[in-house]
TORKEKOL-271500 format. One record per residue (C-alpha): z, y, x; residue in three letters. Coordinates in Angstrom, 3 decimals, padded with zeros to 6 digits. Each point is the difference from the previous one (the first is absolute). Layout:
N
ATOM,pz,py,px,residu
ATOM,Z,Y,X,ALA
...
***
This chain:
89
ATOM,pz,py,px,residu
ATOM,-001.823,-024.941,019.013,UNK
ATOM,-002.313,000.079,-003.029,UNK
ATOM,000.328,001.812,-002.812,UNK
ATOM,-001.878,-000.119,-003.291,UNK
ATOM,-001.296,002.992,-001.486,UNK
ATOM,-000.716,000.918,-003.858,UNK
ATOM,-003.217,-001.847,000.396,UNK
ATOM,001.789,-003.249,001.531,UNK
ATOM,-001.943,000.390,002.949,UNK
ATOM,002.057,-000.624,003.421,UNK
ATOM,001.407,002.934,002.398,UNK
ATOM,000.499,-000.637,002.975,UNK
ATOM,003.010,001.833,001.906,UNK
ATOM,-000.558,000.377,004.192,UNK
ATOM,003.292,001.247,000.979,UNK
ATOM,001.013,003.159,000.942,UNK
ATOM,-001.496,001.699,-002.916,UNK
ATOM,000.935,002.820,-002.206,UNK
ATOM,001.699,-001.128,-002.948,UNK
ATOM,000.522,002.265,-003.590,UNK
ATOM,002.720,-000.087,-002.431,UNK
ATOM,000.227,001.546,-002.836,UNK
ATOM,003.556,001.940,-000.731,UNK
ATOM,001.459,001.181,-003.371,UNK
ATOM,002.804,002.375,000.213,UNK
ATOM,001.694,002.301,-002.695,UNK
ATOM,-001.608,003.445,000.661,UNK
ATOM,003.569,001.643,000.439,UNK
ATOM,000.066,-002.560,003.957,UNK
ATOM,-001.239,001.039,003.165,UNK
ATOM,-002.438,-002.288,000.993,UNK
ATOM,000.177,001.193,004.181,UNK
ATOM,003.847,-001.174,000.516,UNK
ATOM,-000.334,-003.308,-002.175,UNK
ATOM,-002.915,-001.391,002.139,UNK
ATOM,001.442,001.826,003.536,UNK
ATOM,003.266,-002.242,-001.340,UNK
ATOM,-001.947,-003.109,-000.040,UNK
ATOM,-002.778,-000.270,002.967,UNK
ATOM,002.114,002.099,002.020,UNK
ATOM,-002.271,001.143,002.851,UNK
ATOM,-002.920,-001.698,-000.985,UNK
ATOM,-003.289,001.797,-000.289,UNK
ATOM,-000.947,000.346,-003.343,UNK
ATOM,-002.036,002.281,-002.421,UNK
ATOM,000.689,000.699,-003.737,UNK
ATOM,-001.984,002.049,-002.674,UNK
ATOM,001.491,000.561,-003.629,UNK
ATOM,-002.149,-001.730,-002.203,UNK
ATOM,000.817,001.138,-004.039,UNK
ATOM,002.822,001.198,-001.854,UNK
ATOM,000.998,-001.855,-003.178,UNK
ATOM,-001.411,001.550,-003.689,UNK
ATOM,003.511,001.026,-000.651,UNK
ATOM,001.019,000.906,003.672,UNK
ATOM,002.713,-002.031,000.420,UNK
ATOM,-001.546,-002.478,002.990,UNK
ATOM,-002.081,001.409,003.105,UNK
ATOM,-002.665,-002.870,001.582,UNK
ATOM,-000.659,-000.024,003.667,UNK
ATOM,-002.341,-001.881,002.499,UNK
ATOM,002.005,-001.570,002.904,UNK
ATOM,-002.465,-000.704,002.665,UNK
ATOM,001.463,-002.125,003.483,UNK
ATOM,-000.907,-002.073,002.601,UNK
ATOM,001.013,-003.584,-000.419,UNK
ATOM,000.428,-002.166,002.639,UNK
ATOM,-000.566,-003.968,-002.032,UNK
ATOM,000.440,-001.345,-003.395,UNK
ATOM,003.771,-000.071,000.192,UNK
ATOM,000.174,003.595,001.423,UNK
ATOM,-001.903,000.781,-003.078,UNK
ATOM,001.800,-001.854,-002.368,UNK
ATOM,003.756,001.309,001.054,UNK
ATOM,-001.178,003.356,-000.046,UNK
ATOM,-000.727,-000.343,-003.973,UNK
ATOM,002.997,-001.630,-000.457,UNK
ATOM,002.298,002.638,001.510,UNK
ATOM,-001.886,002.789,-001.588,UNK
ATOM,000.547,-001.972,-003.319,UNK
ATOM,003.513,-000.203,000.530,UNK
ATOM,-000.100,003.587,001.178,UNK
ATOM,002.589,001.753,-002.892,UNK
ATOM,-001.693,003.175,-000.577,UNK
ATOM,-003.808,-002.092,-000.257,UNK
ATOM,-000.857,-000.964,-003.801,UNK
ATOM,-002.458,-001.828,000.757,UNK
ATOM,-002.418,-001.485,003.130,UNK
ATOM,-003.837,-001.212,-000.292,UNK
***
């Protein structure tokens, strides 16, 4: 898999690899039961990021192992589709 970067220079992916998104939740969620809810048992790590100027959204870095492109790709989508997530990067 390559990926282009902000400088349009090629990434390339060698799967397994540890994969980031980027989570937006409103600050009033709890961030532990909405990601347990969606990779299950899978090993993960996650860090709040920033809170909004007004505090209304919370940002957090969702850090997993992904297996291949697709693996990758479906977990964005099902966060995205996640209810209770504003907003995935």
């Amino acid at each position: 898999m390559v990926i282009l970067n902000e400088n349009s220079q090629k990434l390339k992916l060698d799967y397994p690899c540890s994969w980031e998104y980027k989570l937006v939740i409103q600050a009033h969620h709890d961030i532990g039961p909405i990601v347990k809810e969606v990779l299950q048992q899978r090993e993960h790590s996650i860090q709040k990021s920033q809170q909004s100027k007004g505090g209304k959204y919370t940002s957090y870095s969702l850090s997993v192992l992904v297996h291949c492109d697709d693996d990758r790709k479906a977990l964005f989508e099902i966060l995205k589709s996640h209810q209770s997530i504003k907003f995935v990067l």
